[in-house]
N, C-alpha and C positions, 0 to 999 in steps of 0.2 A: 553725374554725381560722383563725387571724390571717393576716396576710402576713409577721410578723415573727415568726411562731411556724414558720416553715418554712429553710430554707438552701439555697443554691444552691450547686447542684456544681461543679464546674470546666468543664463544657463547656457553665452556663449553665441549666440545668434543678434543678426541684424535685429535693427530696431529702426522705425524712421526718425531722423533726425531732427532737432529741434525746428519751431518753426521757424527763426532768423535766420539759423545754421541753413535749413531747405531752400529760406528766398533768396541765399546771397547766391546759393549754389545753383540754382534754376536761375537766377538772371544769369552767372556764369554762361551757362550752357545754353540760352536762350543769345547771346553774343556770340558763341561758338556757332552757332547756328546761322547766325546770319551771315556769316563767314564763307559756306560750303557753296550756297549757287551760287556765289558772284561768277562775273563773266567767266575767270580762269578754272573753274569746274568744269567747263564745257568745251576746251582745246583738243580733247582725245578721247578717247572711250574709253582708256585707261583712267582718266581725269575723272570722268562720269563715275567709274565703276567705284575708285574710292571716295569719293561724295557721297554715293549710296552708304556702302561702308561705316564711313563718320557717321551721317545721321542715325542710320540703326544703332550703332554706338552707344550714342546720346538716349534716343531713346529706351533703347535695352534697359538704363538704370533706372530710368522710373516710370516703367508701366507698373512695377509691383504699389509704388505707391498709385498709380491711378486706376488701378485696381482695388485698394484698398477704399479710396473714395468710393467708385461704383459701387462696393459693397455696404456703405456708410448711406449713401444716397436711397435706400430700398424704401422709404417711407415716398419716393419722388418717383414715379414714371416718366415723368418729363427730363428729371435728373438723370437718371438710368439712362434714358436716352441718349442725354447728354455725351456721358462718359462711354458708350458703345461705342458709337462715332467715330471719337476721336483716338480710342485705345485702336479700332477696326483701321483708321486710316493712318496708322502711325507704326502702327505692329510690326517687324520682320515678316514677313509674306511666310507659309511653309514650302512651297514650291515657288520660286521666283520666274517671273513672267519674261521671259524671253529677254532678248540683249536689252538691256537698261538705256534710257535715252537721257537728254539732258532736261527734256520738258516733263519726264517722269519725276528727276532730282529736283527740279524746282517745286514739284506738287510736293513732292514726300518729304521737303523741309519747312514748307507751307504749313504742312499738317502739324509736323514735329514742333513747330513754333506756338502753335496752337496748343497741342496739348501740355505743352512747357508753361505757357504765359496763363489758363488756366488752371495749372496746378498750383501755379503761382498765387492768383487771383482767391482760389481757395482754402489759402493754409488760415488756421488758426489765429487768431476770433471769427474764421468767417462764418456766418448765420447758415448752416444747413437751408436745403430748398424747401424740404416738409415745413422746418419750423416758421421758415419764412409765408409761407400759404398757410399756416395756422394764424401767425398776425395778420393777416387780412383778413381771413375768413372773421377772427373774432373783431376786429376792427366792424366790416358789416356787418356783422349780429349788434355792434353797441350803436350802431344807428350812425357813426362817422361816415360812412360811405353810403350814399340813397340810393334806395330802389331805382335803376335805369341811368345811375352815374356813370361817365365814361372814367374806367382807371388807368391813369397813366401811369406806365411802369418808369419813369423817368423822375416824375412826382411824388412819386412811394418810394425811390428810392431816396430820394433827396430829405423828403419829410422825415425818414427811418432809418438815413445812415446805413442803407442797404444794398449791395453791388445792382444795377440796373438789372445784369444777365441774371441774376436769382430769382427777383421778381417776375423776371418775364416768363422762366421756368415755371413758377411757381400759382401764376394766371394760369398755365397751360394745365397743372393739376387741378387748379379748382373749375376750368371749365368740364372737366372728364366728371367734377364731383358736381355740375350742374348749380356752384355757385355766383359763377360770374358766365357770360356769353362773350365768345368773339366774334368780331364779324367776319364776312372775308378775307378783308386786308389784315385782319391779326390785330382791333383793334377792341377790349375788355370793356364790358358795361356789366353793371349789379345788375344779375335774375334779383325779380321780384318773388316774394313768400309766394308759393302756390306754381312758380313760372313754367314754361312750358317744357317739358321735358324735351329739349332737342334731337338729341340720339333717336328718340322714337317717334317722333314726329317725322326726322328725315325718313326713318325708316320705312315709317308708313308711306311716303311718300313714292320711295323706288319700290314698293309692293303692288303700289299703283299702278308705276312704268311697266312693271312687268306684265300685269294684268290685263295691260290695254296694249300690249306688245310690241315695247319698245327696245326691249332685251329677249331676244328668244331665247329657248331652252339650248344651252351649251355655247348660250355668248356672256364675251368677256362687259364688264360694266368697263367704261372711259376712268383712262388716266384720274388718280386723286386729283390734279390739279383741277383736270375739266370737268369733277364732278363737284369742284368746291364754286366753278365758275358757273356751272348749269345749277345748282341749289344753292346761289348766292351766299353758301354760309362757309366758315370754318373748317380745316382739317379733322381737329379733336372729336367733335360731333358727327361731324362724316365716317372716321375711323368707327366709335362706337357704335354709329346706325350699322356698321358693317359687318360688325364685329356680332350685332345683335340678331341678324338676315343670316349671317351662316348659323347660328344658333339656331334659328326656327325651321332652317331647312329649305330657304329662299333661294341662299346662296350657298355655292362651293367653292373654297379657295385651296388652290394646291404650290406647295413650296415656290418662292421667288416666282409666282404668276398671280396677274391680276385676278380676283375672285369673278367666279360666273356662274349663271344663273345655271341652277340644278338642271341637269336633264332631265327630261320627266314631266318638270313641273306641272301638278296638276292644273294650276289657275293658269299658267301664262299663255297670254292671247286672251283670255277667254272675253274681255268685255272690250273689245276692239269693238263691236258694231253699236253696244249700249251707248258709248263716248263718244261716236260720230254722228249719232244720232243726237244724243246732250246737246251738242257742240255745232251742230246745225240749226237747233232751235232758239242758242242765246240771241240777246237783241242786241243791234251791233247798229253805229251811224245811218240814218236814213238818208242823209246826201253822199257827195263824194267826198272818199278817203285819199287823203294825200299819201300821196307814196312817198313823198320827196325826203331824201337822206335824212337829212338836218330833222323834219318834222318826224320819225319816226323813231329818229335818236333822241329826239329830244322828249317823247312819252316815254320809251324806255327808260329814260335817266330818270324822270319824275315817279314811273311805281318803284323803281328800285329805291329811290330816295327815300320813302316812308321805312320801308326796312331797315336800313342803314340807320338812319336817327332813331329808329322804333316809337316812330309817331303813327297814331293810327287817325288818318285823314275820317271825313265825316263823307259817312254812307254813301251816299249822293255823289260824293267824289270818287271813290272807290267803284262804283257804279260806271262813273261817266267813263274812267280811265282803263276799266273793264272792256268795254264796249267800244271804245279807241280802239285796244290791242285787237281785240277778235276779228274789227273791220280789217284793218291791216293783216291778220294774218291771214285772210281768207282770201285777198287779193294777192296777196304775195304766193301764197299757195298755188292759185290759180295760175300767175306768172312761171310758177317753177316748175311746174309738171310736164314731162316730157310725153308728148301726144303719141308719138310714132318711132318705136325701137328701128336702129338700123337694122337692115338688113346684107346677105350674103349677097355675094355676085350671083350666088344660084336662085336668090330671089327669097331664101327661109330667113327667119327671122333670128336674129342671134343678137346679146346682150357682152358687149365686149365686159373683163370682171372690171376696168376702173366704173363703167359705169355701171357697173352693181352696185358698186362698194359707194359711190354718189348717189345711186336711190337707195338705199339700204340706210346712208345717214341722212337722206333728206326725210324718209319715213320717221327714222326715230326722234328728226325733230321736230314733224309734225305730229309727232301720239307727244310728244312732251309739250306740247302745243293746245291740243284736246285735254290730257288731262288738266294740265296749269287751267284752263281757262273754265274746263266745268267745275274742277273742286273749290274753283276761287269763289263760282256764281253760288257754291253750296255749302260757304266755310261762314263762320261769327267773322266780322269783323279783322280778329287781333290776326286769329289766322291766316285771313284771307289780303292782310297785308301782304305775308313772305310766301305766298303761295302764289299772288299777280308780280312780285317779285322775278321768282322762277320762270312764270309767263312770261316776264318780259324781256327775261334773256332768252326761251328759245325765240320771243321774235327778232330780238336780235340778231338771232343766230343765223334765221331761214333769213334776213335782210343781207348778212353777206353771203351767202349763198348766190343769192338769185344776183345779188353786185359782181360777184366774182366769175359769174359765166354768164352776163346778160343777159338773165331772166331764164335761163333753161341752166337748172342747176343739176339737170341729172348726166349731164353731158361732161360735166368733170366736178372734181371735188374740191 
């Protein structure tokens, strides 16, 4: 940003500059930028080091504006987010990280391109993210949007003359406000009047893991991703089920670490044998259960499938496809179990730690295995869609398991 691309106020201080004055000047410096990694950035360390340089430069003059946004964006969590990010990955370091490389200058004008092009994207008319997720919200109160529509942010933007990236920001608030769902893949449908409160539903759900002792006391819960991938749902909803567990004292989260279950905890473990017990009585195929890849993927794909579309199959089918998973996991189970720990040359009996850390995660996804399959045999209907859901990714789960070390999964992980 120039000196002459700025204006001064009446009492002598910067002011941001006009919005055409800002884009010509951010495209500016948005070409300046793609200027700095080319290949001849990268002939010397000298080269590297004023690359660095230059792009702090650049960015130096307008974090204050993308600051200013950030602060503009408080009605947006999602927006907030946004502009974290990229002020975080674009900022002057306070302490600089060791000799500068050239694959570090190509990330840091990555970013710097990023936060330029949307500063860009969002000068003046552009529609705030808040107000943008109040048009949809009121759009679905006037009945435009139905109960269980899927919303394309692609759609809305084109119908509304609205940047894509705002809308998509802006699903991610109203899923936090419980009026639209995503799925997994990050894909928006209309909650229905009444719907099911997500956040606590998940929550309830790792209340359960804990309880039938999937997580012991002073263990970390799995990677966000792997718990978006074992509760077939959403970040947003996973964040808030989380956020709602260290509230009640479920869970502890301590600075830049994954949150884990309280020490102490009084429930956890506690109904480990009620659930094996459950989970031994369901009814499961009278003949034989195919194990075969293909057939086992291919159940799996079919209870996730009602989830996903949020169709809820008839009784009977939920039933049969119940008792599919069970058979299967009970033989795959049986398959996995390592009969006889090795032992020492001296003949004692010892547990090398990988294959602790391979029955430790084969356990937990056998208890997420137990639970999925009794709370499904004991859930209405709607629930006991995304609840044989979750069943049917740990069967998945224990299928590569026992794939990946034929059939003795405690032997590596």
């Amino acid at each position: 940003m120039t000196k002459s691309s700025r204006e001064q106020t009446p009492d002598g201080g910067d002011r941001p500059p006009a919005p055409d004055t800002a884009r010509r000047a951010l495209t500016s410096d948005l070409m300046r930028l793609g200027r700095i990694d080319g290949p001849r950035a990268g002939v010397s360390p000298a080269a590297v080091a004023r690359g660095y340089e230059k792009t702090w430069h650049i960015t130096d003059q307008w974090l204050p504006l993308a600051r200013q946004r950030r602060r503009a964006a408080a009605g947006s969590t999602a927006d907030q987010a946004r502009w974290d990010g990229l002020i975080e990955s674009a900022a002057r370091p306070a302490q600089p990280a060791g000799c500068p490389s050239f694959l570090g200058l190509v990330q840091l004008a990555g970013n710097a391109r990023d936060l330029l092009r949307t500063l860009r994207d969002t000068e003046p008319p552009c529609v705030p993210v808040a107000d943008v997720a109040a048009r949809i919200a009121e759009a679905i109160e006037d009945g435009r949007y139905l109960t269980g529509a899927p919303l394309s942010p692609a759609r809305i933007a084109a119908d509304r003359q609205l940047p894509v990236d705002s809308v998509k920001l802006a699903l991610l608030d109203l899923a936090e406000r419980n009026v639209v769902e995503l799925s997994a893949a990050g894909r928006a449908r209309v909650t229905g009047p009444g719907g099911t409160d997500r956040p606590r539903q998940i929550a309830e759900w790792l209340r359960e893991l804990v309880a039938a002792g999937a997580y012991a006391p002073g263990t970390a819960l799995p990677m966000r991703q792997v718990l978006a991938r074992n509760l077939v749902s959403a970040d947003p909803p996973i964040a808030a089920a989380i956020r709602l567990l260290i509230d009640d004292g479920t869970l502890t989260c301590y600075p830049g670490q994954r949150p884990i279950v309280r020490p102490g905890h009084p429930h956890a473990g506690t109904e480990m044998i009620v659930r094996a017990r459950a989970f031994a009585q369901l009814p499961y195929p009278s003949g034989p259960v195919d194990l075969g890849d293909m057939r086992v993927r291919e159940v799996v794909r079919v209870a996730q499938s009602w989830w996903k579309a949020r169709l809820v199959p008839h009784p009977t089918t939920l039933d049969h496809y119940l008792a599919q998973l069970v058979g299967i996991a009970r033989q795959l189970i049986t398959r996995a179990h390592d009969p006889e720990p090795p032992t020492s040359s001296y003949g004692e009996r010892r547990e090398p730690r990988k294959h602790r850390e391979a029955r430790e995660h084969l356990e937990c996804v056998i208890v997420r295995i137990t639970v999925g399959a009794t709370s499904t045999a004991a859930s209405d209907p709607e629930d006991g869609v995304w609840r044989i859901a979750c069943l049917a990714a740990a069967v998945h789960d224990l299928l590569k398991l026992t794939a990946a070390t034929g059939g003795n999964a405690t032997r590596s992980r």
